[in-house]
C-alpha positions, 0 to 999 in steps of 0.5 A, a space after each residue: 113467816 120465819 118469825 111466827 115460825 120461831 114464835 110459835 115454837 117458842 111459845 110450845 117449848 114454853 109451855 113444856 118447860 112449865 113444871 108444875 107443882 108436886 101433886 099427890 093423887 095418882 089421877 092428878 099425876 095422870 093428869 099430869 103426864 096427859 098435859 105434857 103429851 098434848 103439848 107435845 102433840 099440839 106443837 107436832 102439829 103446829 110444826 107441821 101446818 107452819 112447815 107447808 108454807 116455811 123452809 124446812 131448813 128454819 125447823 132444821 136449823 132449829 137445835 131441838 127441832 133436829 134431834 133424832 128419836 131416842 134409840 129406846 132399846 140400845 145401850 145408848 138409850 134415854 138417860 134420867 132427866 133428858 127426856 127429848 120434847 120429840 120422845 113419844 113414850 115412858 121407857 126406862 130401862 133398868 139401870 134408868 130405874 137404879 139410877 133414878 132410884 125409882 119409889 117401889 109400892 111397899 105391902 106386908 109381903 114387902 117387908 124388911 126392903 127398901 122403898 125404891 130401886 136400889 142396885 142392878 144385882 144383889 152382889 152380896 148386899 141386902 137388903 137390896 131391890 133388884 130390877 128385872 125383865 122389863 116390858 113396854 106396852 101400852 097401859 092407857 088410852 094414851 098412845 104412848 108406852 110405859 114401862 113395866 119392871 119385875 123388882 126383886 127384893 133380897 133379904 135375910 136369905 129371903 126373896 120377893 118379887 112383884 110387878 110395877 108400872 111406871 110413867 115418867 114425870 115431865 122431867 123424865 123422872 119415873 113416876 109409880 102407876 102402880 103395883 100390877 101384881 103382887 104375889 100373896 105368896 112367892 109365886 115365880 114371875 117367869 115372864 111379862 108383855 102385852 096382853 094379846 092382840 095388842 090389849 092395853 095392860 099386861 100379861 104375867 107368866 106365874 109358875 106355882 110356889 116351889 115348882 121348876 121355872 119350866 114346868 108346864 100344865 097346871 103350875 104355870 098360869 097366865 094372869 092379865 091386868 089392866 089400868 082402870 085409870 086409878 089402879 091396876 086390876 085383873 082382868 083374864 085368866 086364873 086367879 089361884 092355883 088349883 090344889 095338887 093331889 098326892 102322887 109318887 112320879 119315879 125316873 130310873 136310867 139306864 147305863 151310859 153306852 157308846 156309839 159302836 167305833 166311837 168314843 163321843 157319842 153314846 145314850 142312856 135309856 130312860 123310864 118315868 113311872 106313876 107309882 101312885 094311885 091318881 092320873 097324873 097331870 103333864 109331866 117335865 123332864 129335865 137334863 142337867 148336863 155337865 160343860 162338855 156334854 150336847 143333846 144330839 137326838 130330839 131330847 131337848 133339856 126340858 121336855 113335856 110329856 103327857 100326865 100317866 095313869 097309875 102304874 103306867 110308864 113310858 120309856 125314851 132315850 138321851 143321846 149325848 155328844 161329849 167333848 174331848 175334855 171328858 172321861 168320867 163326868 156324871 149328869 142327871 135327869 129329873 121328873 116333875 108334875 104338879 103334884 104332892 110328891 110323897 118320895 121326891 128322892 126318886 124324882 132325880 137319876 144320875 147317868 155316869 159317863 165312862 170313856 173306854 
């Protein structure tokens, strides 16, 4: 029985080995990965008929049937070409994308860069592409995961960032699914994940072109993409921004004043007003502090208010701790909505501390 036993895996891990000729289309390269799964499985499978009736110390003993599961999310990971027969997904994390130097789809926006992963910071030298945030859905009928990167292109002053998916070869070598998005402009990618209730595909935070990464309402969107077995393609939420209306948002503050009996603690007032003529939609503010300075009351560093009517305002506080380290530091706080702002020179107040 011993000797079946070896047989058979024998037989399995032959049939894993067999690497098969480079293929060109994405649904050959498919193909391909879905062929090493099943060996995978099927030889799981035939483990485990043989194990019922053989002594698990023969499988033990086996040198790759004792290999544990890969640690996918620690910093001793799976590395670029020893890939284990047991691993049961595509994770490659971002310094397995550098080192594999990874092809990257190029496109008119993608202009100037190079076509695969070059560096994991920028440190100076351009062009370079630059992997990001990384995700591990599922993005087939398949249950294994893949890998989805943001890649950042630097160059001449400039950056680009788009979405790609990745599957690995039966080497472990990545192998491009596809652009999953694109931007047609540089939009800021703030996030990606699994699409909800554990849809296979992904889910893509924007935040419209030019706003700050925290704003919320109508500048930040969430954009769902699927696998269609060829390419990826959108399947839920906004596919544009909407168009911003003309506005003027102002922020005024109010002198930095101390806790009575202390010199540690102190607020400043603040009023946000909508001096334009049109409503406004949800409003972000900002606190810019200084090393030495916490947020104390419910203020937090980005906050969200609801949008006002025109000539309405609205009045809240910053209560600050300061350390023994300050005695005349400066913060600010900013104003942001979704709008054409046309004075942003009052989108910004600065508060000036002065210990007594």
């Amino acid at each position: 029985m011993s000797d079946l036993f070896s047989q058979a895996l024998d037989e399995f891990h032959a049939a894993e080995a067999v690497t098969p000729q480079p293929m060109a289309g994405s649904a050959e390269v498919r193909a391909k990965v879905a062929h090493r799964r099943r060996v995978r499985l099927t030889t799981l499978g035939v483990v485990g008929a043989l194990a019922v009736v053989v002594p698990i110390g023969a499988f033990a003993g086996n040198p790759r049937g004792n290999n544990p599961p890969p640690n996918a999310l620690g910093s001793t990971g799976p590395t670029v070409g020893a890939m284990s027969w047991q691993e049961h997904s595509s994770i490659l994390t971002p310094a397995m994308l550098i080192k594999a130097k990874a092809k990257v789809p190029t496109g008119a926006f993608w202009e100037g860069c190079p076509a695969y992963v070059t560096t994991e910071i920028a440190a100076g030298t351009e062009p370079a592409v630059v992997p990001g945030a990384t995700a591990y859905p599922n993005l087939d009928d398949i249950p294994d995961l893949e890998t989805v990167a943001v890649l950042s292109c630097f160059r001449n002053n400039r950056m680009s960032s788009q979405v790609v998916a990745y599957d690995v070869d039966s080497n472990g070598a990545p192998v491009i699914m596809g652009a999953v998005f694109q931007p047609p402009e540089p939009n800021m990618i703030l996030r990606i994940g699994e699409r909800p209730n554990r849809q296979s595909g992904v889910l893509v935070t924007l935040a419209a072109t030019g706003e700050e990464p925290n704003l919320a309402g109508p500048a930040v969107q969430e954009r769902e993409f699927a696998w269609d077995g060829t390419a990826f393609q959108q399947v839920g939420g906004p596919t544009s921004f909407p168009p911003r209306r003309s506005g003027d948002l102002s922020i005024t503050a109010g002198p930095f004043e101390f806790a009575p009996g202390t010199k540690q603690t102190g607020w400043a007032s603040l009023t946000v007003k909508n001096k334009g003529s049109e409503p406004t939609p949800e409003i972000t503010i900002q606190v810019h502090l200084e090393t030495g300075m916490t947020l104390l009351n419910d203020m937090q560093q980005t906050k969200t208010i609801p949008g006002l009517r025109p000539g309405e305002s609205t009045n809240f506080s910053v209560t600050v701790a300061l350390d023994s380290t300050i005695t005349g530091k400066d913060f600010f706080v900013g104003v942001h909505s979704y709008i054409l702002d046309t004075n942003g020179e009052d989108n910004f107040a600065q508060v000036t501390i002065n210990r007594p």
